[in-house]
Structures are given as structure tokens and as C-alpha cells.
C-alpha positions in Angstrom: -12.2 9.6 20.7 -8.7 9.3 20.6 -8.6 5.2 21.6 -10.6 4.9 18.1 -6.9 5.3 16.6 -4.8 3.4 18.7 -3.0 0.9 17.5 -1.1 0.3 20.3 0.3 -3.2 20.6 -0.6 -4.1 17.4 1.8 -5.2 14.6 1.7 -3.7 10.9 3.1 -5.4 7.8 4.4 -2.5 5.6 5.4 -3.7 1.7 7.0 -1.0 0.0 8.2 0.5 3.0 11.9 1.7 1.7 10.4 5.3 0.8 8.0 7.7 -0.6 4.3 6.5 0.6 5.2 2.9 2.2 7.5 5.2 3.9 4.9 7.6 5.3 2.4 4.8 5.9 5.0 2.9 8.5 5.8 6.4 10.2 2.2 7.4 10.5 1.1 3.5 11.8 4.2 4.0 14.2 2.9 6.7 15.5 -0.6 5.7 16.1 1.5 3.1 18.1 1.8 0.1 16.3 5.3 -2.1 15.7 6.4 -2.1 11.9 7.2 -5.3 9.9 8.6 -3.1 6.7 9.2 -4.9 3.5 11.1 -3.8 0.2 13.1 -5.6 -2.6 16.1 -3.0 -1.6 15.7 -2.8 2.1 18.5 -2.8 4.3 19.4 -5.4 6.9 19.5 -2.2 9.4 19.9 1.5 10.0 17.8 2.4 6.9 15.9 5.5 7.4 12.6 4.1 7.8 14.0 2.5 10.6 15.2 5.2 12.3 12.3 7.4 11.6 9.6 4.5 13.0 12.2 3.9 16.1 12.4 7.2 17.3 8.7 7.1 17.7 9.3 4.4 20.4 8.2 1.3 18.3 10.1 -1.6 17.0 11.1 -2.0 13.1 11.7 -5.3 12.2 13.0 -5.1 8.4 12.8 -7.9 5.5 13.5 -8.0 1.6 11.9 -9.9 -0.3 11.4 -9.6 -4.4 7.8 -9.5 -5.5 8.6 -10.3 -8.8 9.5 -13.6 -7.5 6.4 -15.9 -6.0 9.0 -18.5 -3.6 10.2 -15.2 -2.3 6.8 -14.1 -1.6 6.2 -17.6 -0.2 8.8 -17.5 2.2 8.2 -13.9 3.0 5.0 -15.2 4.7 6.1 -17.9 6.2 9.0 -15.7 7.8 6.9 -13.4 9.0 4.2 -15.8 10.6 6.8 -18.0 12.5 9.0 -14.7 13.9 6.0 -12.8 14.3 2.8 -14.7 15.0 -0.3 -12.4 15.1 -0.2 -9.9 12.0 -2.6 -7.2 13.1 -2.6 -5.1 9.8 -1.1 -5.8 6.4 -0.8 -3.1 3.9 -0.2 -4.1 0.8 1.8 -1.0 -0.6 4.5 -2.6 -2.5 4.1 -1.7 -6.8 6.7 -1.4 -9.7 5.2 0.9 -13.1 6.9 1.0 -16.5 6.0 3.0 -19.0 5.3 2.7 -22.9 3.0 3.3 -25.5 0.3 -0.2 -25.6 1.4 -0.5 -29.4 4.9 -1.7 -27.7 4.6 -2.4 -24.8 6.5 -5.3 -23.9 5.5 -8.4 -22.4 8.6 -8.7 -19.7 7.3 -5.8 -18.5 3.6 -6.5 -18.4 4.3 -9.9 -16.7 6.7 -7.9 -14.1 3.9 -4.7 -13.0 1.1 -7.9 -13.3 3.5 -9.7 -11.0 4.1 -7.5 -8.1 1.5 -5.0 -8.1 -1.5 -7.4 -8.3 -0.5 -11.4 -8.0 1.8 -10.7 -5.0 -0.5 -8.3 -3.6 -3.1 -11.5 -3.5 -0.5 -13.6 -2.5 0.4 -12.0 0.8 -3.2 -11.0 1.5 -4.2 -14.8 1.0 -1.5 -16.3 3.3 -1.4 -13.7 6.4 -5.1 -13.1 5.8 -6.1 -16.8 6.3 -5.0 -16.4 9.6 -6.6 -13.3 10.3 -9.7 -15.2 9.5 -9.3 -17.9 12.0 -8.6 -15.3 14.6 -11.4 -13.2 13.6 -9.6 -10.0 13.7 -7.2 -7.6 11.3 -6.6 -5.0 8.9 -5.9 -5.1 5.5 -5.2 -2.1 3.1 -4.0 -2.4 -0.1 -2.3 0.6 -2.3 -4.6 1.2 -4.8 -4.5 4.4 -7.5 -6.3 6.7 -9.2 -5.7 4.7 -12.2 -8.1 2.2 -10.1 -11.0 4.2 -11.7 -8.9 6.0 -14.6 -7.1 4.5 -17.6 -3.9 6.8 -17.6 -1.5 7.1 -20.8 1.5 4.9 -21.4 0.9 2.7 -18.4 -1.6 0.3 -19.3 0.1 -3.0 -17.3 -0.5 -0.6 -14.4 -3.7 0.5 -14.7 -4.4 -3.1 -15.7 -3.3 -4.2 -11.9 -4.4 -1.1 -10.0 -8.0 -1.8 -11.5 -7.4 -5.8 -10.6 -6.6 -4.1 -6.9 -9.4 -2.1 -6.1 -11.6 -5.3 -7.6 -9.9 -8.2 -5.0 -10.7 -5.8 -2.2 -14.3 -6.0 -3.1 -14.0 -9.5 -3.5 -11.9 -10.4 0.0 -13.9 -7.8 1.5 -17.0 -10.2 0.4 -15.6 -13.3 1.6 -13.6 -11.7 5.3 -16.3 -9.3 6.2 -18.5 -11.5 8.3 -15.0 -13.3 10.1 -14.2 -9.8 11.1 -11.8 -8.9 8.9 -11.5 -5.3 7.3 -10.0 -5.4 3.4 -9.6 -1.7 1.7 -7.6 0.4 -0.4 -6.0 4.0 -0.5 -6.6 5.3 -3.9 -3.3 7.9 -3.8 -3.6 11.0 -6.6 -0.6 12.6 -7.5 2.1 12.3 -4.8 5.6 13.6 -4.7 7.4 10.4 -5.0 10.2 8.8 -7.2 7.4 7.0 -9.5 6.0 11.1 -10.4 9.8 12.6 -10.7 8.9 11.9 -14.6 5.6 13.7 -14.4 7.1 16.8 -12.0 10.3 17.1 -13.7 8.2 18.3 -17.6 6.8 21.6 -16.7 3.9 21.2 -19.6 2.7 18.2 -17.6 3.1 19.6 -14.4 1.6 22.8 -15.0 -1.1 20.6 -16.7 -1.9 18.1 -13.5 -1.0 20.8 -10.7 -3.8 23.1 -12.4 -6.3 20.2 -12.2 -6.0 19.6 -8.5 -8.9 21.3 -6.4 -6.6 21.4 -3.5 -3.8 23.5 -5.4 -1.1 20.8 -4.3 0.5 18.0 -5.1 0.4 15.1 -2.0 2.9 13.8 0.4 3.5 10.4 1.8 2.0 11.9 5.0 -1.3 12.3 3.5 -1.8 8.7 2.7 -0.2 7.7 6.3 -3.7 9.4 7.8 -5.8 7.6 5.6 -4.1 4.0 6.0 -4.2 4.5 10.1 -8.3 5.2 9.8 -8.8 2.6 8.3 -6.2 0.1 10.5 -8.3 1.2 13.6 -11.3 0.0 14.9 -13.0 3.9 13.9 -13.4 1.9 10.4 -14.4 -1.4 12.0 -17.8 -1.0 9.7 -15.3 -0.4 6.6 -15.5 -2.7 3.8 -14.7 -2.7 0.4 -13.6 0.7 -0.2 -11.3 2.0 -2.7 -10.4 5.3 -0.2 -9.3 8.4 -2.9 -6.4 10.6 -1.2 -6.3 12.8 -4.1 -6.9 16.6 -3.3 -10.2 16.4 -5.2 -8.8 14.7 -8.5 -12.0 12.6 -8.9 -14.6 14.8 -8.1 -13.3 17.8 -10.5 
């Protein structure tokens, strides 16, 4: 049962991978045995901590930076990683940006920017290494969906905008890559201690008022989505497709 999860000798494109959940995802893939190809607009060149937490595992980290907001940069990002790396096993699409505001003002640099690099990158990558996934028949591709994938949220709505657009492309490659053996999903994260909910944890009302909702009488960690994203990298969900996977503590069912 065990072999359904290994990812041994396997390589794993990780976006977002600087911290909070693209930080758990790359430990969790690492430890399933799979080499990390992290990604983040503020990554270091070396010794970050993501680096040293996937190489004490025993697996290479092999760190880039690239700015989503910017498509040449995403452009060369791919083409970087296709002639350094070759065969891209897995790609998860974790990388996102929110910014808050009431609709009545919310401004149009920022819905370009969240529009930008939580859904057009997010297509862009998935287009480029997933093309050759196709001709090889083979790979894994999980995008960082949200909650507010099936939920409209308050004060985010260039967000919700793009996580909805998310959980719709991975129906749509899913579609298309299915029969050329290629798996496209999502992880659907609920509330998880990261820097984008410090907002949300640091007002007691709101809190108080999400913690109470939570059937599993927690908020998550980054470790919790790692679990999810190495299922469904595997070959235990080679008969996966299309799924928008809620990690949530029972958000959506309450």
C-alpha cells in the first residue's frame, strides 16, 4: 500500500513555496520522496528555510524566483525549468496574492494584479510544463484552489473571482489531459494559519466567529494540505480528475 505514495524519483514544481502551505506542500512531497523545484517572487538564491527543511529529508531543492505578476517572467520561468530540469513529474500550482476592499472601491491595479497571478499565471505554467506532460503521457497537476472556489467571501471579490476561475480550468484541462494520462486537480484549503489569515486571527470577533464554525474545532496547518497534495501526486489518485479537493475541517458540509 505504501508504493501507492511514492514519489520517489520524481520531480515536483512547487510555486509559492517560500512559506505557509507551498511550504508544507514541498516538505510533505519531499517526504513522499520526490526532489523539489520551489518557486516564489521572494525566494532566496540558497539556505532559505524550505530548503533546509526539504534537504534534511534527503531530496534535492532546486530554488527559482520568478514574479507572477509578470507574464516574460513566467515565460522564462518555464523555459528555465524545462531545459535544467527536463521531465516535470508534478506541478502544483500554489502560488496566489489577495487584496482586500470593499467591491464599491476596489481598485483596478489590484484586480488586474490577484487576476494576474492567481489565475492567468496559474494557466500559464500549467499550459507550458503541461504540454509536455501530454506528450509524455504522464504527470501531476494540482492547483491551490480555496474555499472561496465555491463561496463568495467579503472584501475579496478579485479573489474569489480567480479562485472560482481555478477550480473551473481544472475541470476544463482535466477534460482535455485526462485521456493523455494526465491528472489536473485542486486543494480547496479552509482556514489555515498562514500570513494571508493573520488579518482574520488577529480580530477576536472574527475569530471567535470562524473558529466556532469549524466542525473540526481547529484552524489548519500547512501540513494538512501537504497530505492532500501528495494523494493526489501519486498514482493512489491515478483515476482522479477534475476535483476541487476541500481541506477544510468540515467548512462545507456545516
Amino acid at each position: 500500500m505504501s508504493q501507492l505514495f511514492d514519489l520517489s524519483g520524481q520531480v515536483a514544481v512547487v510555486t509559492g513555496v517560500r512559506r505557509g502551505i507551498g511550504a508544507g506542500i514541498a516538505l510533505a512531497l519531499a517526504e513522499a520522496g520526490a526532489d523539489i523545484v520551489g518557486v516564489s517572487a521572494t525566494l532566496e538564491e540558497s539556505g532559505s528555510v524550505v530548503q533546509k527543511v526539504v534537504e534534511q529529508t534527503g531530496r534535492r531543492f532546486t530554488p527559482y524566483r520568478a514574479d507572477f505578476s509578470d507574464r516574460i517572467a513566467v515565460k522564462r520561468l518555464t523555459d528555465d525549468i524545462a531545459t535544467h530540469h527536463g521531465t516535470v513529474d508534478i506541478l502544483v500550482n500554489n502560488a496566489g496574492d489577495i487584496r482586500r476592499s470593499p467591491a464599491v472601491d476596489y481598485p483596478d491595479e489590484d484586480w488586474d494584479h490577484v487576476l494576474e497571478v492567481d489565475l492567468t499565471a496559474q494557466f500559464l505554467l500549467a499550459r507550458d510544463l503541461g504540454r509536455r506532460m501530454v506528450e509524455r503521457r504522464r504527470g501531476k497537476i494540482i492547483f491551490t484552489a480555496s474555499l472561496l472556489s465555491f463561496q463568495g467571501g467579503i472584501n475579496i471579490v478579485a479573489y474569489t473571482a480567480a479562485k472560482s476561475g481555478v477550480a473551473g480550468m481544472t475541470k476544463a484541462l482535466a477534460n482535455e489531459w485526462a485521456a493523455h494520462g494526465v491528472n489536473v486537480n485542486a486543494v480547496a484549503p479552509g482556514y489555515i494559519e498562514t500570513d494571508n489569515t493573520a488579518p482574520l486571527r488577529a480580530d477576536p470577533a472574527r475569530f471567535k466567529a470562524i473558529s466556532d464554525r469549524i466542525p473540526a474545532g481547529r484552524w489548519g496547518t500547512p501540513a494538512d494540505i501537504g497530505g492532500a497534495v501528495v494523494f493526489l501526486a501519486s498514482s493512489a489518485a491515478d483515476y482522479v480528475h477534475g476535483v476541487t479537493l476541500p481541506v477544510d475541517g468540515g467548512w462545507l458540509g456545516r
